[in-house]
PQR file with spaces between the fields and no chain letter, atoms N, CA, C, O and H, PARSE charges and radii, in Angstrom:
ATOM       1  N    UNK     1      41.375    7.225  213.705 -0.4000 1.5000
ATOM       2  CA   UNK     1      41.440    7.137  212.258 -0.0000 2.0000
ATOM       3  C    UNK     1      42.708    6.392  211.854  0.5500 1.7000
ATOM       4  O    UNK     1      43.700    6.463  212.580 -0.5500 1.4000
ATOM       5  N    UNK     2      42.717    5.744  210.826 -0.4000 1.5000
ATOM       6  CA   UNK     2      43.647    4.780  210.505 -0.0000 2.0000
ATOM       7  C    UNK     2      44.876    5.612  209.501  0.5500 1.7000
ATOM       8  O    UNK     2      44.364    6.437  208.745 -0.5500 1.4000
ATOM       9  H    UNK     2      41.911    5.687  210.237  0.4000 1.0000
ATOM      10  N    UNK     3      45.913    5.536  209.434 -0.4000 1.5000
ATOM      11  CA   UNK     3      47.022    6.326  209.129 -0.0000 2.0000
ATOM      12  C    UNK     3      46.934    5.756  207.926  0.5500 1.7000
ATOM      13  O    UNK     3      46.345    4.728  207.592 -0.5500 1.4000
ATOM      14  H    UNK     3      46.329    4.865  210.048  0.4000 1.0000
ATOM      15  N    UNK     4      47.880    6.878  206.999 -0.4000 1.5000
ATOM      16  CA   UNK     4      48.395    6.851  205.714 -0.0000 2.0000
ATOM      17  C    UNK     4      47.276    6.025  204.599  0.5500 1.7000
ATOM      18  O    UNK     4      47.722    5.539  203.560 -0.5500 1.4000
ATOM      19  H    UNK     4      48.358    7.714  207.270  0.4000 1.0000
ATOM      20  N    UNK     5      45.779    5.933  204.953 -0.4000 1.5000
ATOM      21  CA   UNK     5      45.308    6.127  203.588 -0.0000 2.0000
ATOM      22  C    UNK     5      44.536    7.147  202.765  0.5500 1.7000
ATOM      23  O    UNK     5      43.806    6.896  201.806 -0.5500 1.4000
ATOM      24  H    UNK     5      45.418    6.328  205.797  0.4000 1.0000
ATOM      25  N    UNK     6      44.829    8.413  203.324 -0.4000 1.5000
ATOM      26  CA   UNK     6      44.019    9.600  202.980 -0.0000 2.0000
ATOM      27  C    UNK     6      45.023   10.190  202.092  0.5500 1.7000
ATOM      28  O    UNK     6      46.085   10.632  202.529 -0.5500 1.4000
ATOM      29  H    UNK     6      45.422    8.617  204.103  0.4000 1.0000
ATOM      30  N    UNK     7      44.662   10.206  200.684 -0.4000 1.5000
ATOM      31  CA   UNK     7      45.085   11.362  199.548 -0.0000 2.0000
ATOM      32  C    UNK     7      45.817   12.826  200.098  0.5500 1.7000
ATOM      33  O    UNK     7      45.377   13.709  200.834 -0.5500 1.4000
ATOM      34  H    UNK     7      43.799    9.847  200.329  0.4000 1.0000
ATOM      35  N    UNK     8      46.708   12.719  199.623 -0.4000 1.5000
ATOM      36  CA   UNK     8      47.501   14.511  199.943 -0.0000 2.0000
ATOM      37  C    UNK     8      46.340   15.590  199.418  0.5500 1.7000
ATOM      38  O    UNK     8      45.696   15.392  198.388 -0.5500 1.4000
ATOM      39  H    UNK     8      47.066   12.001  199.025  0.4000 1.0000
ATOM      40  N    UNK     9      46.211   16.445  200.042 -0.4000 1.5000
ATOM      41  CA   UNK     9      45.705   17.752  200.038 -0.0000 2.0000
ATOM      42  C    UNK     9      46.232   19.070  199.389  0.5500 1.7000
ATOM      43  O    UNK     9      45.896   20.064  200.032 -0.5500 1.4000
ATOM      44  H    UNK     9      46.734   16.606  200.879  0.4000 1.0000
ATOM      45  N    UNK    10      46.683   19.223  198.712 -0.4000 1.5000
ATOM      46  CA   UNK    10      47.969   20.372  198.586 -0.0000 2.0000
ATOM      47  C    UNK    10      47.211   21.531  197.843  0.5500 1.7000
ATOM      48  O    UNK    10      45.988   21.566  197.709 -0.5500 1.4000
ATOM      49  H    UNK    10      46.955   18.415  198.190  0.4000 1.0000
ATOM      50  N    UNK    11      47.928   22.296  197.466 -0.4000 1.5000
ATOM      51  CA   UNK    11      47.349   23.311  196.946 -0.0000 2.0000
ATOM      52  C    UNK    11      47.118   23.150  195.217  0.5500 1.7000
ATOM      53  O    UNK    11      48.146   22.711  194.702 -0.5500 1.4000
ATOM      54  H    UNK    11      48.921   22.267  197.575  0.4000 1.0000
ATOM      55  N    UNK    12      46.233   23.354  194.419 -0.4000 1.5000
ATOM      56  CA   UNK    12      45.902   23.128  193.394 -0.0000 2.0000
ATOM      57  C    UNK    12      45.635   24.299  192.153  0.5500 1.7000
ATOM      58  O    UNK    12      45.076   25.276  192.650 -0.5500 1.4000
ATOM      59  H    UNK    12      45.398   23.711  194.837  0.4000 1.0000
ATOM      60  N    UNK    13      45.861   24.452  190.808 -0.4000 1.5000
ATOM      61  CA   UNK    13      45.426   25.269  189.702 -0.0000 2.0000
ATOM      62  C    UNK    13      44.447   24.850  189.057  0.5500 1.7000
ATOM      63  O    UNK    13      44.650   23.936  188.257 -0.5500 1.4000
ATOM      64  H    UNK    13      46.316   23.658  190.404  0.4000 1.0000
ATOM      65  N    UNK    14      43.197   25.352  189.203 -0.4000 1.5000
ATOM      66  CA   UNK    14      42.302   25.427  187.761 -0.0000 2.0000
ATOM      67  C    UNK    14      42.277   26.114  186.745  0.5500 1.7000
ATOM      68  O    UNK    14      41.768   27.228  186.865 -0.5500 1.4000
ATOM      69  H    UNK    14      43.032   26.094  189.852  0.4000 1.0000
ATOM      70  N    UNK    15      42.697   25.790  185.674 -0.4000 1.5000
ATOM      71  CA   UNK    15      42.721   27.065  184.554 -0.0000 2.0000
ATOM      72  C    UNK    15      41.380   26.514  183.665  0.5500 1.7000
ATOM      73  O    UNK    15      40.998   25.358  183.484 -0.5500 1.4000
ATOM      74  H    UNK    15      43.110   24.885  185.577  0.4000 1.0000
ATOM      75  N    UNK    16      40.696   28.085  183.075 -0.4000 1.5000
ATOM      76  CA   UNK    16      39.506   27.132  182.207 -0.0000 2.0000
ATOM      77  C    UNK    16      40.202   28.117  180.803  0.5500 1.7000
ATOM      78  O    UNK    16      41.106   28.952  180.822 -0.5500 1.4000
ATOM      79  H    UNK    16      41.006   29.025  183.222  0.4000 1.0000
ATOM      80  N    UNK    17      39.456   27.668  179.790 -0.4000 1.5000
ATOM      81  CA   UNK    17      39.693   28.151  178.654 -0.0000 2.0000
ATOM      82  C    UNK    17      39.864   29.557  178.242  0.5500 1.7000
ATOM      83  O    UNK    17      40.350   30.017  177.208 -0.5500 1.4000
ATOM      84  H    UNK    17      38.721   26.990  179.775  0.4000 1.0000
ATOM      85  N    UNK    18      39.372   30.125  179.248 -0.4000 1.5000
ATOM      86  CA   UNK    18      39.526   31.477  178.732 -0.0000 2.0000
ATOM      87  C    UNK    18      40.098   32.175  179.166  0.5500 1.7000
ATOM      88  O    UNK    18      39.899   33.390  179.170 -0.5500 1.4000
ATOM      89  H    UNK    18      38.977   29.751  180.088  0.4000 1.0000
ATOM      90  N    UNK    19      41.287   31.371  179.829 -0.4000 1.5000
ATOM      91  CA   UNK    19      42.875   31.842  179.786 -0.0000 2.0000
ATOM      92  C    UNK    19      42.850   32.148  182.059  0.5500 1.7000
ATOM      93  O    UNK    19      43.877   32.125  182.737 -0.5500 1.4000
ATOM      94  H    UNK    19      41.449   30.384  179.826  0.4000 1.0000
ATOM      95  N    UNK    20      41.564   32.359  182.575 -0.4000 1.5000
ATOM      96  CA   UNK    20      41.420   32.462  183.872 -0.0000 2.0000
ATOM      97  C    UNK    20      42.159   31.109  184.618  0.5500 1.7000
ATOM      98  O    UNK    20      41.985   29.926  184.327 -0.5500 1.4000
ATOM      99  H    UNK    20      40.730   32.378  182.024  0.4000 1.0000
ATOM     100  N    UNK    21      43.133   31.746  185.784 -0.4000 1.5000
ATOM     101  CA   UNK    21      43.655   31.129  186.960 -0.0000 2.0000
ATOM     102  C    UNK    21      43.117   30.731  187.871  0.5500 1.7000
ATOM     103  O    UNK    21      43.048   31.845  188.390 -0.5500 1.4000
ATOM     104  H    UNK    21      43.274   32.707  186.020  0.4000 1.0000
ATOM     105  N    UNK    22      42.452   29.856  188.864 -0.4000 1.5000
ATOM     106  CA   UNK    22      41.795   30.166  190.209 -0.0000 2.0000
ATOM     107  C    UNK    22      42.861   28.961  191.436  0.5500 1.7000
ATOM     108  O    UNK    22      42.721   27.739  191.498 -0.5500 1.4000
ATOM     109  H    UNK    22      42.508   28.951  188.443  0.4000 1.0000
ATOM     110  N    UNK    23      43.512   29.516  191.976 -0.4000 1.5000
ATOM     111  CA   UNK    23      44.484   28.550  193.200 -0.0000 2.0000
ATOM     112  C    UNK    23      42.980   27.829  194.176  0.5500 1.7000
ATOM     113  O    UNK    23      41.980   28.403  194.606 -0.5500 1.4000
ATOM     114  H    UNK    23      43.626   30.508  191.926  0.4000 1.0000
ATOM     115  N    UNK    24      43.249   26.903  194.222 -0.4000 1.5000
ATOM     116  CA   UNK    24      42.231   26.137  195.301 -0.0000 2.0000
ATOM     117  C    UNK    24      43.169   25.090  196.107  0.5500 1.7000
ATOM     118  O    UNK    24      44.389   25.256  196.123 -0.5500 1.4000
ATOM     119  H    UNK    24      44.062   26.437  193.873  0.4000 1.0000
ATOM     120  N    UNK    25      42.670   24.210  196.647 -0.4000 1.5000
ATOM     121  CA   UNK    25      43.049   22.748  197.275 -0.0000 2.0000
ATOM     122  C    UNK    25      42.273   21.953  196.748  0.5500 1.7000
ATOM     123  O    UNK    25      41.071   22.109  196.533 -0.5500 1.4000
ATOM     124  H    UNK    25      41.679   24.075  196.634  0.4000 1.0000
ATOM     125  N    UNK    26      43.119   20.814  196.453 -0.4000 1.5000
ATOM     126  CA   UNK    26      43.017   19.477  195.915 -0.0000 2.0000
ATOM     127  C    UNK    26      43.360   18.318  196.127  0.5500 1.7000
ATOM     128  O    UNK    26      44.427   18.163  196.720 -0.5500 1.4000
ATOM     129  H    UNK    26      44.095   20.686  196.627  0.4000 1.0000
ATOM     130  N    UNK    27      42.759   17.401  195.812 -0.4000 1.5000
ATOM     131  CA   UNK    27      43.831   16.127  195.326 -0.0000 2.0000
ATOM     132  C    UNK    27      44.572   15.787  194.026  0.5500 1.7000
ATOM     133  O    UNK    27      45.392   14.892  193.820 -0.5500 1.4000
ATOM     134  H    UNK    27      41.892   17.527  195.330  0.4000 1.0000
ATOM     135  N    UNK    28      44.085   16.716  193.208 -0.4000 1.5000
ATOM     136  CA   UNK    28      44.412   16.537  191.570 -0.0000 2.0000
ATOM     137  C    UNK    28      45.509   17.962  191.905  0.5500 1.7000
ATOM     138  O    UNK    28      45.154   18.940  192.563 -0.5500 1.4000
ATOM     139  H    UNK    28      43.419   17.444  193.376  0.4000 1.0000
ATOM     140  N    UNK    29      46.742   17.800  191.341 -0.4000 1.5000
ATOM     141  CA   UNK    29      47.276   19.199  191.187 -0.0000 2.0000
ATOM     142  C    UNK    29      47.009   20.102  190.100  0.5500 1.7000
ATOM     143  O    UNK    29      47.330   21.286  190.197 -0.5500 1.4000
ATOM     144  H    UNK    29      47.030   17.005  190.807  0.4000 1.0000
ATOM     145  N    UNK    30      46.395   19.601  188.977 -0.4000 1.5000
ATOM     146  CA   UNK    30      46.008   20.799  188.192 -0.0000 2.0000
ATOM     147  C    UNK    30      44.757   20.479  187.483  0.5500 1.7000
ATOM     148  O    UNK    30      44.806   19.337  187.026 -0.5500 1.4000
ATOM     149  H    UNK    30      46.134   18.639  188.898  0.4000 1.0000
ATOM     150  N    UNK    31      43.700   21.065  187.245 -0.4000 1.5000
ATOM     151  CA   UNK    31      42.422   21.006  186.404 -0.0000 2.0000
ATOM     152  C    UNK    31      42.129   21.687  185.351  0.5500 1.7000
ATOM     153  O    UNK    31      42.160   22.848  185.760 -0.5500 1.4000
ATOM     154  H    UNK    31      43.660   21.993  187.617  0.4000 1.0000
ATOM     155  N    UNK    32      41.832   21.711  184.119 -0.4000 1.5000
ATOM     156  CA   UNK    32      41.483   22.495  183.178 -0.0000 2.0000
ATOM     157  C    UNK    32      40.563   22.439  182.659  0.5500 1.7000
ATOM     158  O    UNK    32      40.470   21.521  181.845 -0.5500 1.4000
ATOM     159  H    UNK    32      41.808   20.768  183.787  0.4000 1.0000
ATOM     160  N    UNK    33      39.329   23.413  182.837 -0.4000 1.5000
ATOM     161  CA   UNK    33      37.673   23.283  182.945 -0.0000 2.0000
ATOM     162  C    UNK    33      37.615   24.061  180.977  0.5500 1.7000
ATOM     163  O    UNK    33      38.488   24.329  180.151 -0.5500 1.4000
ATOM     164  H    UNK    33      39.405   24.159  183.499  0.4000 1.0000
ATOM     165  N    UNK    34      36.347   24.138  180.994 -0.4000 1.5000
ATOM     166  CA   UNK    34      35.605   24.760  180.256 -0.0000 2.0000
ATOM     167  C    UNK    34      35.428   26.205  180.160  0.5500 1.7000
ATOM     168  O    UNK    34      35.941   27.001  179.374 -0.5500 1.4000
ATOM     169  H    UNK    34      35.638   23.921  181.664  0.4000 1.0000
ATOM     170  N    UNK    35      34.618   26.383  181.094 -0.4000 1.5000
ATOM     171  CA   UNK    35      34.228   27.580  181.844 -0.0000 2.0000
ATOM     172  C    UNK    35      34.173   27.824  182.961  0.5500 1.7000
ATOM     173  O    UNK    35      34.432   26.869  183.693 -0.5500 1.4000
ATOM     174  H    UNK    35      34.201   25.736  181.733  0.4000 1.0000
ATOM     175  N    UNK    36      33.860   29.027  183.581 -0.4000 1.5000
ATOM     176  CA   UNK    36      34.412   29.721  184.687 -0.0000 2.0000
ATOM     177  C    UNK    36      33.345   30.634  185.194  0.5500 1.7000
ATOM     178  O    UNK    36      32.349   30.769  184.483 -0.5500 1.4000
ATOM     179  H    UNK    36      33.650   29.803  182.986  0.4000 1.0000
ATOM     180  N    UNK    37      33.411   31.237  186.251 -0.4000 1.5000
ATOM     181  CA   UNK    37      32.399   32.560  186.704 -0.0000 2.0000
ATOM     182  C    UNK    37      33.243   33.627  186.066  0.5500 1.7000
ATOM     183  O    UNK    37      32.630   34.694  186.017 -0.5500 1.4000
ATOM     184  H    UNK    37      34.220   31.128  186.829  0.4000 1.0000
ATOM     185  N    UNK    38      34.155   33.665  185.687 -0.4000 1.5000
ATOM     186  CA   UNK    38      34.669   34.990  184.817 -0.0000 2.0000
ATOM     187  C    UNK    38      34.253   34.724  183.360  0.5500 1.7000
ATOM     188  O    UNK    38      34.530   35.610  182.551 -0.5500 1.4000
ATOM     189  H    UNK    38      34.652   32.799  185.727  0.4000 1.0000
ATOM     190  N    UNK    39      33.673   33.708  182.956 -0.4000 1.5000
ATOM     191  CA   UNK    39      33.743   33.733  180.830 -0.0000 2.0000
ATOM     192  C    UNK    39      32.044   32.865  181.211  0.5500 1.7000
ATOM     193  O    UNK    39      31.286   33.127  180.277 -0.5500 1.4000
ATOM     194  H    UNK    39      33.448   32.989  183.613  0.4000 1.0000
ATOM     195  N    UNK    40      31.466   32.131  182.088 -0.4000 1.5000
ATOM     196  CA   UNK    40      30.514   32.026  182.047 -0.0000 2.0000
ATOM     197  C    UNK    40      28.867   32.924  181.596  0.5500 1.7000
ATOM     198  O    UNK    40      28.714   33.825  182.420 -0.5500 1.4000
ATOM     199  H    UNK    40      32.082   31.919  182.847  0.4000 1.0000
ATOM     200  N    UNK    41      28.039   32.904  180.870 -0.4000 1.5000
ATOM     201  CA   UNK    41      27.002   33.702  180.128 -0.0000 2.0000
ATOM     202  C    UNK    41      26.230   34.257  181.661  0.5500 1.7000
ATOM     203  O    UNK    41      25.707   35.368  181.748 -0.5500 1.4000
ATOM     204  H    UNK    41      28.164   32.172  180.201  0.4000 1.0000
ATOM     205  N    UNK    42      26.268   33.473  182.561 -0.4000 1.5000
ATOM     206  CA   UNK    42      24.933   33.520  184.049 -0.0000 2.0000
ATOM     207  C    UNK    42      25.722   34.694  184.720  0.5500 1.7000
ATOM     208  O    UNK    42      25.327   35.846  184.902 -0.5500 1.4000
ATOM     209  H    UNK    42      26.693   32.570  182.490  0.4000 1.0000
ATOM     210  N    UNK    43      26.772   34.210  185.003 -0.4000 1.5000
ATOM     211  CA   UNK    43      27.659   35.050  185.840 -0.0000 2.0000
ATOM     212  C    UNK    43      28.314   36.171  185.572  0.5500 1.7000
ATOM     213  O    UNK    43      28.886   36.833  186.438 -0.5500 1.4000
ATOM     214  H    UNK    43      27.093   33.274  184.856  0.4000 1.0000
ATOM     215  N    UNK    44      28.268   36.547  184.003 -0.4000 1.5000
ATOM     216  CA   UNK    44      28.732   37.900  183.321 -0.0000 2.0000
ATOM     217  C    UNK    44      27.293   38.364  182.930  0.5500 1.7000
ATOM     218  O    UNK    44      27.542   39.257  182.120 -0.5500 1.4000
ATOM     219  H    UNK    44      27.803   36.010  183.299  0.4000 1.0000
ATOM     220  N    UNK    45      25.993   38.288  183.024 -0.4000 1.5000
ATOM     221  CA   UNK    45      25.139   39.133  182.664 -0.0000 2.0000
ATOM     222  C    UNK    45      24.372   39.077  181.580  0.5500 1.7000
ATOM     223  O    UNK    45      23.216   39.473  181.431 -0.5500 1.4000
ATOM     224  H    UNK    45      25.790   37.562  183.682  0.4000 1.0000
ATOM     225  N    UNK    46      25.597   38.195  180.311 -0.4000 1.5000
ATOM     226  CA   UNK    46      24.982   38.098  178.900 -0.0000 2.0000
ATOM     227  C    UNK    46      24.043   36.846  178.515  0.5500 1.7000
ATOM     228  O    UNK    46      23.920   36.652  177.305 -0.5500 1.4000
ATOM     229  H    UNK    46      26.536   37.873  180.432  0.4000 1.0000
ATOM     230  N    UNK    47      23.623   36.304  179.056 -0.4000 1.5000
ATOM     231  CA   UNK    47      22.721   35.434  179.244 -0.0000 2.0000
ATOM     232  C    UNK    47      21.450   36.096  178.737  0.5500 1.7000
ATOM     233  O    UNK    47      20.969   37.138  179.182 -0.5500 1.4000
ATOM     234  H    UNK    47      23.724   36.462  180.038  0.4000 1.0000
ATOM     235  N    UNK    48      20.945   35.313  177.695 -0.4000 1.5000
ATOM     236  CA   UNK    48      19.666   35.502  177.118 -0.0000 2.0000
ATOM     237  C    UNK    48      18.473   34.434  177.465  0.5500 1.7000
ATOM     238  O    UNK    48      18.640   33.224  177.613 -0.5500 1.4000
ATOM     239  H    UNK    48      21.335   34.467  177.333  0.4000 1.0000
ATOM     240  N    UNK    49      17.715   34.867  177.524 -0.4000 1.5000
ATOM     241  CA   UNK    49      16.605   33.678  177.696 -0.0000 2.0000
ATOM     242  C    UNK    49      15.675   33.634  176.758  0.5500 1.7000
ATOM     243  O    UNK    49      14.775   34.448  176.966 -0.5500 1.4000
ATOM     244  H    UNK    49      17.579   35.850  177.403  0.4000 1.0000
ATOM     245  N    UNK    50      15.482   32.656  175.302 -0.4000 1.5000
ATOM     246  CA   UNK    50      15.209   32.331  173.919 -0.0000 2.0000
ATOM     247  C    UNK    50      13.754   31.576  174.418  0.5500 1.7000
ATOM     248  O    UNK    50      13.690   30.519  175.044 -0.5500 1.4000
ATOM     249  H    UNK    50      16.213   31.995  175.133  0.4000 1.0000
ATOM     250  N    UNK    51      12.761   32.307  174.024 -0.4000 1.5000
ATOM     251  CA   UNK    51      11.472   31.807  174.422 -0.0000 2.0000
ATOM     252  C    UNK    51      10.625   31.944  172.712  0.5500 1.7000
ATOM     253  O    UNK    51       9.601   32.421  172.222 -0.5500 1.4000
ATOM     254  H    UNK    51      12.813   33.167  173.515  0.4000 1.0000
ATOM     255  N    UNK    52      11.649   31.304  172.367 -0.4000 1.5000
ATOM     256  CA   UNK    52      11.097   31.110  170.601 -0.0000 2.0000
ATOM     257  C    UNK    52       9.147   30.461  170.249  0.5500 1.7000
ATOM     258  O    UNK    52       8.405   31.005  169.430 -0.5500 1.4000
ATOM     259  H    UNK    52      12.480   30.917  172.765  0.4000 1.0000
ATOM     260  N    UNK    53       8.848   29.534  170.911 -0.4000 1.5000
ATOM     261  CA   UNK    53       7.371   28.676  170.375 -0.0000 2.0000
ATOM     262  C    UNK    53       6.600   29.683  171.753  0.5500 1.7000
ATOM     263  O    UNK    53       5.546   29.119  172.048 -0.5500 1.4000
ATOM     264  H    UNK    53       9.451   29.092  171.576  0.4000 1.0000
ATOM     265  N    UNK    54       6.739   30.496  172.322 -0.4000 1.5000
ATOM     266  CA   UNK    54       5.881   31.496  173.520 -0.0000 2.0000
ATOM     267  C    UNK    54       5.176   30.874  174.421  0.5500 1.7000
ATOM     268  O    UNK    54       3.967   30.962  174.636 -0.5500 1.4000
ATOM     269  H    UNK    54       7.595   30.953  172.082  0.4000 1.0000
ATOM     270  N    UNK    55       6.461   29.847  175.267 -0.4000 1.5000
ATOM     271  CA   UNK    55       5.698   29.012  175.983 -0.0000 2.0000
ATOM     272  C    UNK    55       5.387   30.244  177.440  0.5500 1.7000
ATOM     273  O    UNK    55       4.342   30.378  178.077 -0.5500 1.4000
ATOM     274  H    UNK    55       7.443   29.775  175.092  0.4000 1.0000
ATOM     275  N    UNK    56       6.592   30.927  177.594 -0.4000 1.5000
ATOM     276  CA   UNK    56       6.200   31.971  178.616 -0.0000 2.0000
ATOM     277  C    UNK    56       4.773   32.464  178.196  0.5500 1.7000
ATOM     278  O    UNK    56       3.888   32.438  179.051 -0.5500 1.4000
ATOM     279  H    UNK    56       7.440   30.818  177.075  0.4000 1.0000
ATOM     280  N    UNK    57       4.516   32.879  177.024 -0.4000 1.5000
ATOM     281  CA   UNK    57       2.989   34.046  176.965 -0.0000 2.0000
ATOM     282  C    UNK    57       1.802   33.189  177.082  0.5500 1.7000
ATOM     283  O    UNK    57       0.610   33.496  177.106 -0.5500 1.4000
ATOM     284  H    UNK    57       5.235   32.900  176.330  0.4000 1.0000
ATOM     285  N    UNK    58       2.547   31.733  177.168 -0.4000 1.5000
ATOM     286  CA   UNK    58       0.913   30.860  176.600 -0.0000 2.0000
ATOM     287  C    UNK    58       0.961   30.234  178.235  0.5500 1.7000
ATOM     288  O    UNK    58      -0.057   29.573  178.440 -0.5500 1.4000
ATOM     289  H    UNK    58       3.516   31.484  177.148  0.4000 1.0000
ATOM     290  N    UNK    59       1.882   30.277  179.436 -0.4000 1.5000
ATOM     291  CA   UNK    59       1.766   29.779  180.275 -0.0000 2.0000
ATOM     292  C    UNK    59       1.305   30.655  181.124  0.5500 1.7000
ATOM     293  O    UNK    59       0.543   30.244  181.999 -0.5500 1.4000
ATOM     294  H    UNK    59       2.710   30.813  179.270  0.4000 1.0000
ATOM     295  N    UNK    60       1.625   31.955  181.075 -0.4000 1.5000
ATOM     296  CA   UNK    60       0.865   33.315  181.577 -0.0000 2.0000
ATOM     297  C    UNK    60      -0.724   33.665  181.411  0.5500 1.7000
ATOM     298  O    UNK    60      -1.566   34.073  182.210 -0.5500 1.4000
ATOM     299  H    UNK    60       2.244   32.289  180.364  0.4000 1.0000
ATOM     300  N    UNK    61      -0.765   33.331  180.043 -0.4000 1.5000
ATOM     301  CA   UNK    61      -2.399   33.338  179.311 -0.0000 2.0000
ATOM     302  C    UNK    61      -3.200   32.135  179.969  0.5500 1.7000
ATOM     303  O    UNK    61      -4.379   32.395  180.210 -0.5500 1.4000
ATOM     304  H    UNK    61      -0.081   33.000  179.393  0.4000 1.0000
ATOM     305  N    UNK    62      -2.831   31.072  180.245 -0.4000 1.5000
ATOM     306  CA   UNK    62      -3.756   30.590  180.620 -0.0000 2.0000
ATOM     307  C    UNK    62      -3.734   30.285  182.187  0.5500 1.7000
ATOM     308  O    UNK    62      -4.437   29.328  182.514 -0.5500 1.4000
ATOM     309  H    UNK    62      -1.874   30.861  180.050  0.4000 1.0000
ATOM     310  N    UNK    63      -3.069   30.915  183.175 -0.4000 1.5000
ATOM     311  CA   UNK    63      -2.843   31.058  184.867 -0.0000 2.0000
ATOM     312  C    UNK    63      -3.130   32.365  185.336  0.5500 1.7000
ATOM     313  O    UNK    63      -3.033   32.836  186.469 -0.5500 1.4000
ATOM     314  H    UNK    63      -2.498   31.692  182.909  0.4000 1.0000
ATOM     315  N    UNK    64      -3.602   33.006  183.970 -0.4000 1.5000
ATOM     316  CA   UNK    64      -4.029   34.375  184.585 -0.0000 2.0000
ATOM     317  C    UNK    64      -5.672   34.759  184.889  0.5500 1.7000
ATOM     318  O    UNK    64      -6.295   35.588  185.552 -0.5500 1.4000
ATOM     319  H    UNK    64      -3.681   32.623  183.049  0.4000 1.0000
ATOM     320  N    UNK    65      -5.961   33.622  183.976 -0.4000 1.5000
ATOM     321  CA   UNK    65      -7.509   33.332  183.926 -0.0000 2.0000
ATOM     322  C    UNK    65      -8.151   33.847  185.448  0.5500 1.7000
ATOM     323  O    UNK    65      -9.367   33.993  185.570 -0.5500 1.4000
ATOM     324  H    UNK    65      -5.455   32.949  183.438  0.4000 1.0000
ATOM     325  N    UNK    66      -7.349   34.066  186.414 -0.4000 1.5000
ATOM     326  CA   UNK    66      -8.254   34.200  187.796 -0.0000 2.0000
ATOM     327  C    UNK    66      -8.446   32.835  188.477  0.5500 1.7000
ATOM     328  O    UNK    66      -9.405   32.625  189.220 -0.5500 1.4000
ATOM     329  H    UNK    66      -6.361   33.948  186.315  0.4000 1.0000
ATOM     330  N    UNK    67      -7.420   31.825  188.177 -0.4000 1.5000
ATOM     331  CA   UNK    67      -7.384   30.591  189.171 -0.0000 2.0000
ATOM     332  C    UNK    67      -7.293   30.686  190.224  0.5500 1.7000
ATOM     333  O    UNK    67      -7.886   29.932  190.996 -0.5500 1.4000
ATOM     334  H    UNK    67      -6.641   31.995  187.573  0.4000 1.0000
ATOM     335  N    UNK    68      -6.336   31.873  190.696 -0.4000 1.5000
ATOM     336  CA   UNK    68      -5.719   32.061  192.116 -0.0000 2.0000
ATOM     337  C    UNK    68      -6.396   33.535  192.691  0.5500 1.7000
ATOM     338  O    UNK    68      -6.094   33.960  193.806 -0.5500 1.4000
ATOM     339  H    UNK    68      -5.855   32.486  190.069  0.4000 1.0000
């Protein structure tokens, strides 16, 4: 492998908005995201799933017919 053109590695901070720390490795020394698995909706539980026009009941209604 050819010397000295590979980016430093060092140790790195992501902070996202909702004030969460996470230490990683990088090439960037610091990142500041959005969201996180600590303030994320999937990963805390509160995640809703909005099935407003009933495409779930109308995709059920008609695969239940006894196709399979």
């Amino acid at each position: 492998m050819r010397k000295n053109i590979h980016p430093k590695y060092d140790e790195a901070t992501v902070t996202c908005a909702c004030g969460n720390e996470i230490k990683t490795r990088s090439t960037v020394k610091q990142m500041h995201v959005n969201t996180c698995s600590s303030c994320h909706p999937f990963f805390t539980g509160s995640a809703k799933l909005i099935d407003t026009e009933g495409r779930v009941d109308r995709f059920n209604k008609r695969f239940s017919e006894g196709m399979y």
